[in-house]
C-alpha beads as a LAMMPS data file, in Angstrom:
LAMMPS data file: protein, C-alpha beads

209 atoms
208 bonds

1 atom types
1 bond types

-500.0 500.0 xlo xhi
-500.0 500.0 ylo yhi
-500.0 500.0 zlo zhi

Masses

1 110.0

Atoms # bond

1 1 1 41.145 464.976 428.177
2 1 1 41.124 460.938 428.608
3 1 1 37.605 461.230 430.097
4 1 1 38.455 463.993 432.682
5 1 1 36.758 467.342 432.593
6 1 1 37.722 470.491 435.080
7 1 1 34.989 471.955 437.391
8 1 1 34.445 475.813 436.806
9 1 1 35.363 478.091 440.038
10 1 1 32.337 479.493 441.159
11 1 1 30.480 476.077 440.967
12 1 1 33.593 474.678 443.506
13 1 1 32.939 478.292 446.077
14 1 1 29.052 477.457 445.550
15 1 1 29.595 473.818 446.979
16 1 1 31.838 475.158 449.700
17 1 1 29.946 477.535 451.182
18 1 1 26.518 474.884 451.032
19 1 1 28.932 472.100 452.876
20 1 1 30.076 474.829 455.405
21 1 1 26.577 476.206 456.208
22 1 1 25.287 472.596 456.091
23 1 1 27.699 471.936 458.786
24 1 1 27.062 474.958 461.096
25 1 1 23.413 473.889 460.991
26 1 1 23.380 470.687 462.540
27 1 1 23.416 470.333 465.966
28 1 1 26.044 468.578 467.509
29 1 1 24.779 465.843 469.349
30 1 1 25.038 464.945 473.773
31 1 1 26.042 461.881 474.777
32 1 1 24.878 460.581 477.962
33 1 1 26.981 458.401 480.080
34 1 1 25.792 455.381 481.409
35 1 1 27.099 452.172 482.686
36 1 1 24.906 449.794 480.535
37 1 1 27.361 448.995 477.530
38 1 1 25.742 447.334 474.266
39 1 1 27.613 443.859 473.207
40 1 1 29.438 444.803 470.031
41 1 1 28.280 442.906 466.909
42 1 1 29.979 443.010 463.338
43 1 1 27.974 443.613 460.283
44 1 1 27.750 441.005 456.642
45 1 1 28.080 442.312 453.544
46 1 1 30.644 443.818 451.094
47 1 1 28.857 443.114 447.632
48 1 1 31.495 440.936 446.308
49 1 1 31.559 439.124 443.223
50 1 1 33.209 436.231 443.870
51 1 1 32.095 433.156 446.307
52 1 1 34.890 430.655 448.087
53 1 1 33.465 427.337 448.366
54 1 1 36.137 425.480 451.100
55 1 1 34.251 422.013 450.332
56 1 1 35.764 421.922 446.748
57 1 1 38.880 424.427 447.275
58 1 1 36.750 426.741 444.175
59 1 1 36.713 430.191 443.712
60 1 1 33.038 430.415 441.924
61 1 1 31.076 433.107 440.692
62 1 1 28.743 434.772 442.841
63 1 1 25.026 433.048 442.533
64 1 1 21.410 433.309 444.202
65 1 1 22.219 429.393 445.938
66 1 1 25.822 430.794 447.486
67 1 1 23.615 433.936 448.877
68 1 1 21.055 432.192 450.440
69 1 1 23.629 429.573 452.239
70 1 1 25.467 432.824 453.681
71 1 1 22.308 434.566 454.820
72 1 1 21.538 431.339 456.692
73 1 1 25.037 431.701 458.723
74 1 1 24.419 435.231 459.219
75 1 1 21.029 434.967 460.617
76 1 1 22.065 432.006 463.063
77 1 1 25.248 433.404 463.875
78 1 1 25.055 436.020 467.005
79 1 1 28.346 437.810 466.675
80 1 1 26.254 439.192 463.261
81 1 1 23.970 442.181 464.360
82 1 1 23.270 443.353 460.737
83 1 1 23.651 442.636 457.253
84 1 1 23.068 444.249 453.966
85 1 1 23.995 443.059 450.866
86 1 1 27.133 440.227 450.911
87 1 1 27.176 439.928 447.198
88 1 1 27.233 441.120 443.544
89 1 1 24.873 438.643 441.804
90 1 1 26.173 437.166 438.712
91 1 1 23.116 435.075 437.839
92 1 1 19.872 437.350 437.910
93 1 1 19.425 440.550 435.423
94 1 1 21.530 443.910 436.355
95 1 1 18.856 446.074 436.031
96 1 1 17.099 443.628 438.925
97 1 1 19.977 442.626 441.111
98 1 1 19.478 444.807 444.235
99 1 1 15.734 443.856 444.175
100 1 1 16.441 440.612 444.154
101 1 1 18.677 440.583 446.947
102 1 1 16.596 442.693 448.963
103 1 1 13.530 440.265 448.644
104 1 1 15.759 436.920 449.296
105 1 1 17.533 438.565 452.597
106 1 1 14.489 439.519 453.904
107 1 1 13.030 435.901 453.681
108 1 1 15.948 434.694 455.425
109 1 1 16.607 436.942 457.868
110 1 1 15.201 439.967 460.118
111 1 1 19.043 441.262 460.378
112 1 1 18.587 443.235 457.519
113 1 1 19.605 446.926 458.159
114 1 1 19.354 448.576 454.529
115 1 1 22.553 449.959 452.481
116 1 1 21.371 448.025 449.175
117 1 1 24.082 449.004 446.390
118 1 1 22.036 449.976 442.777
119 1 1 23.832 448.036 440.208
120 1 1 22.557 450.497 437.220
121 1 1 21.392 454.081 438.280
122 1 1 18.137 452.994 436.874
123 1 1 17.698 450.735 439.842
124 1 1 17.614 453.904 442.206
125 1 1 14.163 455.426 442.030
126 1 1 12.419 452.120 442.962
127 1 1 14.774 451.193 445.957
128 1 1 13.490 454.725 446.992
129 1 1 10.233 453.721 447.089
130 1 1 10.904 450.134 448.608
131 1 1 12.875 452.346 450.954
132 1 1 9.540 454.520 451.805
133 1 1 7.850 451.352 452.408
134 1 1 9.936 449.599 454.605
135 1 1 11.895 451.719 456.622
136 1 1 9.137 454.874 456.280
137 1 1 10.039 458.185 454.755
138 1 1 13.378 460.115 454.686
139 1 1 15.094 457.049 455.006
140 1 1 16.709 456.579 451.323
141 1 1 20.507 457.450 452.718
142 1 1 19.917 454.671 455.278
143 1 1 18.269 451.445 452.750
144 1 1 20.474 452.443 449.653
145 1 1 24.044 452.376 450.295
146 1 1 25.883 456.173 450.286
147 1 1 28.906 454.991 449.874
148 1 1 31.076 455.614 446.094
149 1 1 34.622 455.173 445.375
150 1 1 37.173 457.522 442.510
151 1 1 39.050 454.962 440.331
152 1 1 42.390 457.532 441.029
153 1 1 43.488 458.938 438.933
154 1 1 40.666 461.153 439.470
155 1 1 38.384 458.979 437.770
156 1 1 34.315 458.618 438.341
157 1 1 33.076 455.452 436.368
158 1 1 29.841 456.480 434.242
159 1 1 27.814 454.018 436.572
160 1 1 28.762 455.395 440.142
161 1 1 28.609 459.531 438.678
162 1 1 24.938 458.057 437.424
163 1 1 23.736 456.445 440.695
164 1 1 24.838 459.531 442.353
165 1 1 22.877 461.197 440.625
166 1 1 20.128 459.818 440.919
167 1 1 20.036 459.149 444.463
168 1 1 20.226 462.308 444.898
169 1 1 17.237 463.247 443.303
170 1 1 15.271 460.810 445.445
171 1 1 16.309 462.354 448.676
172 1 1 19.589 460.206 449.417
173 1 1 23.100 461.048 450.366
174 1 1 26.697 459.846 448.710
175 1 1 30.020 459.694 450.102
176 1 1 33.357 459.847 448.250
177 1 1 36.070 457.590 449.339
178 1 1 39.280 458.538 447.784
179 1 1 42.307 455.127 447.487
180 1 1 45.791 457.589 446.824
181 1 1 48.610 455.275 447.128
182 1 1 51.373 457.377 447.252
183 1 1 54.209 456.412 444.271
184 1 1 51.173 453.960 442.710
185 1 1 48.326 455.822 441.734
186 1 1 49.120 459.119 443.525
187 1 1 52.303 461.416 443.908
188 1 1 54.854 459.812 446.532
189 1 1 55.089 462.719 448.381
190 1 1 52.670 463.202 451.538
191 1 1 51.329 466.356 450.126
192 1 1 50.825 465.241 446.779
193 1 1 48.856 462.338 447.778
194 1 1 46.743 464.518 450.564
195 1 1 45.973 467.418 447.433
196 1 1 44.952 464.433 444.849
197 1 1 42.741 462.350 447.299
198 1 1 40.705 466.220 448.612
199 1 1 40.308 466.989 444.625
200 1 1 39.020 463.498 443.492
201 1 1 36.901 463.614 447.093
202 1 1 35.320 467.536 446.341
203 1 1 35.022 466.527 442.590
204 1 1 32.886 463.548 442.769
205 1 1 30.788 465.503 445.652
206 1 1 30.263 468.173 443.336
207 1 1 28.732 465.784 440.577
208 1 1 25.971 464.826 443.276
209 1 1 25.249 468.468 444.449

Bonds

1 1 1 2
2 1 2 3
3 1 3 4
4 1 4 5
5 1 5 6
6 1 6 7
7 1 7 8
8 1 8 9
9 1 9 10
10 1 10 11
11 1 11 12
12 1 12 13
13 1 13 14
14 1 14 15
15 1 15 16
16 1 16 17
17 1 17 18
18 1 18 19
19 1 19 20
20 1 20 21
21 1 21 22
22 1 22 23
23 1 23 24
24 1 24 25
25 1 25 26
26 1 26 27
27 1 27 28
28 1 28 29
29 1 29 30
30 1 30 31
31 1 31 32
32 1 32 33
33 1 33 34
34 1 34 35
35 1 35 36
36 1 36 37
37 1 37 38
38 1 38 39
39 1 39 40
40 1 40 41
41 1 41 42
42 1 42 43
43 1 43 44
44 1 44 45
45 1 45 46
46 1 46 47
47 1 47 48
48 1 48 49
49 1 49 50
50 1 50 51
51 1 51 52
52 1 52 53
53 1 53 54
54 1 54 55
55 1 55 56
56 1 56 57
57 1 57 58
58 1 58 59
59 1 59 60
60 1 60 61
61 1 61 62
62 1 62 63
63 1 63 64
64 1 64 65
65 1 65 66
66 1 66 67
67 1 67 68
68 1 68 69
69 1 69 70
70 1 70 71
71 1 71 72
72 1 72 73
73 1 73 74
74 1 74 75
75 1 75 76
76 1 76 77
77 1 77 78
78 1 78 79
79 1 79 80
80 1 80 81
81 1 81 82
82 1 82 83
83 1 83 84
84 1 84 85
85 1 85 86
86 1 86 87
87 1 87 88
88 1 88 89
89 1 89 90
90 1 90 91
91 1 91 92
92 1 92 93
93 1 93 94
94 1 94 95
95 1 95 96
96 1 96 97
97 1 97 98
98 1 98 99
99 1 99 100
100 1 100 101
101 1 101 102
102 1 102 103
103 1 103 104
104 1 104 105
105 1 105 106
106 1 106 107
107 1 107 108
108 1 108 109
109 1 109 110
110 1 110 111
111 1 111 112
112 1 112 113
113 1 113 114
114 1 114 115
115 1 115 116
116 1 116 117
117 1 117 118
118 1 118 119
119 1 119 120
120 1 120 121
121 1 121 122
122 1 122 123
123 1 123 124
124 1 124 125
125 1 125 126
126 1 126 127
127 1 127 128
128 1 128 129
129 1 129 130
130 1 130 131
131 1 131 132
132 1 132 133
133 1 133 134
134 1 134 135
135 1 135 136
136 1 136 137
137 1 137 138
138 1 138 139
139 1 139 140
140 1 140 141
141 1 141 142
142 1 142 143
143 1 143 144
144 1 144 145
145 1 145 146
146 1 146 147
147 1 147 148
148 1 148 149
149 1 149 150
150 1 150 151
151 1 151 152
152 1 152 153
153 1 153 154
154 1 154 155
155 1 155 156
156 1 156 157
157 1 157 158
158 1 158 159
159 1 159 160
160 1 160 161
161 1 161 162
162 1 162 163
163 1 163 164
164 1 164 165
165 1 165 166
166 1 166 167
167 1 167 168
168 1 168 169
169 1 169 170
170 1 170 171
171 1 171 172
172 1 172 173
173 1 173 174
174 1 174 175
175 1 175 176
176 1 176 177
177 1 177 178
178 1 178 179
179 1 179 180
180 1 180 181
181 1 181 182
182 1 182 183
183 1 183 184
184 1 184 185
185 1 185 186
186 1 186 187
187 1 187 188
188 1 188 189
189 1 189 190
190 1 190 191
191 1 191 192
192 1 192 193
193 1 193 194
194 1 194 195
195 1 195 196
196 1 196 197
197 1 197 198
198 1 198 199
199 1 199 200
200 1 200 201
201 1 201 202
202 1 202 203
203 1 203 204
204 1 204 205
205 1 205 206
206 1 206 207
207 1 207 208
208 1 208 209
């Protein structure tokens, strides 16, 4: 009811035994030691809507002129070792958005590491392709962004369960992030909160497998 729809059994065991012999097939991976250390550098970029402008004390909405000033400081800045994509465009079409900001970061800057958010699960099959082009094959989970998020209580929005989807079927990954907060949006108890966060997790993994 209210949107919500329950996953049949054997579909749930399916998953779980893919995940666990997905996991026993990878390798895990040696790490050598060595003395040479790499300087730590933080990334840019949350895709957020909104743009602070400190000159005139504004909150404004997010627009192709605010990007392009932030790419600017991110290129020149050296603490920055990557960026991806800082903001949710108000100003250029939806179904466009992620193209857009792909082409104008890439003018600006040779930071650019990939993890584009789609706006519309339309977007997804070309960012595939632009993925194939610029970072080579097999690298869709690495130029379009894996990361979705449950709207508890175990909720999906139509647009994230349809990006999933599709990404999916052009070789890319997803990954669930569950936000439980206990006597809010999730039980109060520690238990409660740790059961609701695994089912809206396994749920919204299942709608990508």
């Amino acid at each position: 009811s209210s949107g919500r729809f329950i996953f049949d059994k054997n579909i749930i065991d399916e998953f779980i035994k893919f995940q666990i012999s997905r996991a026993e097939s990878k390798k895990v991976p040696t790490v050598e030691k060595s003395e040479k250390r790499t300087p730590f550098k933080t990334g840019f970029g949350n895709m957020v809507p909104k743009y602070y402008d400190y000159k005139s004390d504004t909150e404004q909405e997010a627009r192709v002129e605010h990007l392009v000033k932030s790419l600017k400081y991110a290129h020149q800045e050296e603490k920055i070792g990557s960026i991806s994509s800082p903001f949710s465009l108000t100003d250029v079409p939806t179904i466009t958005a992620s193209m857009e900001t792909f082409l104008i970061t890439v003018k600006h800057t040779n930071k650019f590491h990939g993890s584009l958010d789609p706006y519309c699960a339309e977007m997804v099959k070309y960012l595939a392709d632009l993925s194939d082009v610029f970072l080579g094959a097999g690298q869709q989970s690495r130029f379009i962004d894996p990361c979705n998020c449950i709207n508890p209580i175990l909720r999906l929005e139509e647009r994230t369960a349809g990006v999933m989807i599709e990404r999916s079927k052009h070789g890319g990954n997803s990954s669930m992030c569950s936000m439980p907060l206990a006597g809010g949006n999730a039980p109060i108890t520690l238990d409660g909160s740790i059961i609701q966060g695994t089912a809206e997790i396994v749920g919204g993994l299942i709608i990508q497998y």
